[in-house]
N, C-alpha and C positions, 0 to 999 in steps of 0.2 A: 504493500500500500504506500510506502516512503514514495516512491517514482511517482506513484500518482499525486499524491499530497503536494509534490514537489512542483509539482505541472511539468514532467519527463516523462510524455505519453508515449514518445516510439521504445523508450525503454519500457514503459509501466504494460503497457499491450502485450507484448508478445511473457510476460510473468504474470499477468492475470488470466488471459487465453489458455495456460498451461495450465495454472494452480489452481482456479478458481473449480474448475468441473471438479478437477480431482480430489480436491474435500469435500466439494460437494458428494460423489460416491463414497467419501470414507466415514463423513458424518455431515448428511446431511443438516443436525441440528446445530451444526458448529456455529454461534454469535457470530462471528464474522462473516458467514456467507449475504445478508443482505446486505452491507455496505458493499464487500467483493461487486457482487452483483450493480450494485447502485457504480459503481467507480466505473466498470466497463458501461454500463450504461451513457455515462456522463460521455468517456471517451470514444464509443462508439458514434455519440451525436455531434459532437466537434469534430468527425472525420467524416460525416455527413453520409456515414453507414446506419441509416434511419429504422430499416426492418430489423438490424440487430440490434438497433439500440433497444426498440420497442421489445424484444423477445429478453433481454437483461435486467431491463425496469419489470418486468412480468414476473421473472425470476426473482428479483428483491423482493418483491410482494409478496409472491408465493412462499416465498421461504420466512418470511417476518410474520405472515398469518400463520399459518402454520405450525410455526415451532417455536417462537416467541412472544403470543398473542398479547402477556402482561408488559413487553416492553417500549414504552410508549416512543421512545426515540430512536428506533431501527420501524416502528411500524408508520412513524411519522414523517421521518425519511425517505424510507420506500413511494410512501403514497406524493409525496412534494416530488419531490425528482421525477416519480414517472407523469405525476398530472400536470406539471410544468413540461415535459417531452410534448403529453399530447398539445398542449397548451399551443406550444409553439409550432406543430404542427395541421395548425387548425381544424383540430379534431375538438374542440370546446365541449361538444355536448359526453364525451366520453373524459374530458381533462374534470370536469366540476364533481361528479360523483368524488371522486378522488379527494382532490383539492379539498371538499369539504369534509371528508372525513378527516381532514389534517387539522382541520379549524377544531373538529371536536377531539381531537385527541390534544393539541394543544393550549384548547381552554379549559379543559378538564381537566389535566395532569397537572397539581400544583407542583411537582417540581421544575415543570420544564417554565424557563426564563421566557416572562411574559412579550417580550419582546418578539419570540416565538410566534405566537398568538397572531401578533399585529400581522408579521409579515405573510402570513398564511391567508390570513383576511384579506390581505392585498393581493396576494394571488388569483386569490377566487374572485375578488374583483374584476381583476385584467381579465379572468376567464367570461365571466359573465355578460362584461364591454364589449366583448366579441362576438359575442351572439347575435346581435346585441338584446342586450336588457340592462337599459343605461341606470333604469331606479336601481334595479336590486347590485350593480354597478357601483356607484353611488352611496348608496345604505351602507355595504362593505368599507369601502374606499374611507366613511365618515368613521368608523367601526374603529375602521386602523389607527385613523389619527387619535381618537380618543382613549384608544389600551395606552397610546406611545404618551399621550397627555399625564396620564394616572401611573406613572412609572418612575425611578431615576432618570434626571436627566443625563446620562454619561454622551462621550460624542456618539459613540455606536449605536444609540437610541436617535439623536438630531441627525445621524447620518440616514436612518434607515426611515423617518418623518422626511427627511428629500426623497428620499425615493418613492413613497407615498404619493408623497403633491404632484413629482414628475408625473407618475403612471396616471391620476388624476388629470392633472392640465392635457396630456398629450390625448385622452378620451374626449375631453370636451372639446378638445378644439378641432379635432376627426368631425365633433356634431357642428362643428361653427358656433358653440359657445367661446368667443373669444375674450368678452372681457374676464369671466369669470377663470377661464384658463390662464390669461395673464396674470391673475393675484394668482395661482396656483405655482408658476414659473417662477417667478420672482421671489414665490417665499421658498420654494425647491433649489432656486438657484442659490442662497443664503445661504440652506443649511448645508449643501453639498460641499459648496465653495469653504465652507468654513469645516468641514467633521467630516466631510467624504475623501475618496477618490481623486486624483488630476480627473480618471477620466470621464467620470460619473460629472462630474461638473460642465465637462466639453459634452458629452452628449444633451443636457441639461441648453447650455447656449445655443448650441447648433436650432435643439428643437425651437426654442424659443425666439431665436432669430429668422425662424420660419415662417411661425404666428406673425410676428413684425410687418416683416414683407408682404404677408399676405392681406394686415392689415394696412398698408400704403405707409409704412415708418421704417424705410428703406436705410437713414442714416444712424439710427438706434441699431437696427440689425447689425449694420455693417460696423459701428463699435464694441458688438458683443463678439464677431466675427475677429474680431482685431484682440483682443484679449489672449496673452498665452494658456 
């Protein structure tokens, strides 16, 4: 698992390809097989090998229900990783079954870090935006911000409130709600720029400076454009 953790996939590939079956035959109950499985999943979908990836996240799950049912963060896991696969393979209506079972495994389990909670909501959000079904959309979306409200503020809580408002703003303004999207940008761009990412912030301007141009503020754009 080092190689993959490391982000060293052409090494991490050809050692989980190998070892991953073969515990699985020796114990299938082994703790480690859904992660195993989740990691080739991940890597399968970044090499844009989509039918194995799908057959890897099936296998995480399988193996998390299955043999693990009382452990809320390999079955919480399992169900994120693959309903974010389908997610972004616009399969929506088979990603939100999923997705939502992560919401109730994450709002239920008080040990898992409420922060958990938010982002899962925000998942199911983006899943539902795609449907679309902008209320229950929305309702989530508000959901998130409010767990991240009622929490420590540490950066990794402000960091993951930008990512929030981005996936927010970037829905509303797909519907040509634009002002309301631009307080969405603005307060996304804050928390990024200041508790996230370099890149998570460039993604953040680029969108934003899109909204601009679209709304006719061509010189605003092109100084969010101009920002390293």
């Amino acid at each position: 698992m080092w190689h993959h953790n490391a982000g060293l996939s052409n090494q991490a590939i050809p050692r989980l390809l190998s070892g991953v079956p073969a515990l699985e035959r020796s114990n299938p109950a082994d703790p480690r097989l859904p992660t195993a499985y989740v990691a080739l999943g991940d890597l399968a979908s970044a090499d844009r090998s989509f039918d194995a990836a799908d057959g890897f996240y099936k296998k995480a799950l399988q193996a998390a229900r299955t043999y693990h049912p009382a452990n809320a963060t390999l079955n919480r896991n399992a169900r994120v990783h693959g309903g974010n696969f389908l997610r972004a393979q616009g399969r929506n209506v088979e990603a939100i079954p999923l997705l939502t079972e992560a919401v109730a495994i994450s709002e239920g389990d008080a040990s898992m870090p409420r922060i958990l909670y938010a982002i899962d909501l925000d998942n199911l959000s983006v899943a539902y935006g795609s449907l679309p079904d902008d209320a229950r959309a929305q309702q989530l979306s508000q959901r998130a911000l409010d767990v991240l409200d009622g929490i420590e503020q540490t950066h990794a809580v402000k960091a993951t409130r930008g990512v929030v408002l981005y996936n927010a703003a970037y829905r509303l303004a797909e519907k040509g709600q634009d002002a309301q999207a631009e307080t969405y940008y603005r307060q996304s761009l804050a928390a990024v720029s200041a508790y996230g990412e370099k890149w998570r912030a460039r993604v953040v301007r680029d969108a934003y400076a899109t909204l601009l141009r679209k709304m006719g503020r061509e010189a605003e754009a092109a100084a969010l454009d101009a920002k390293p």
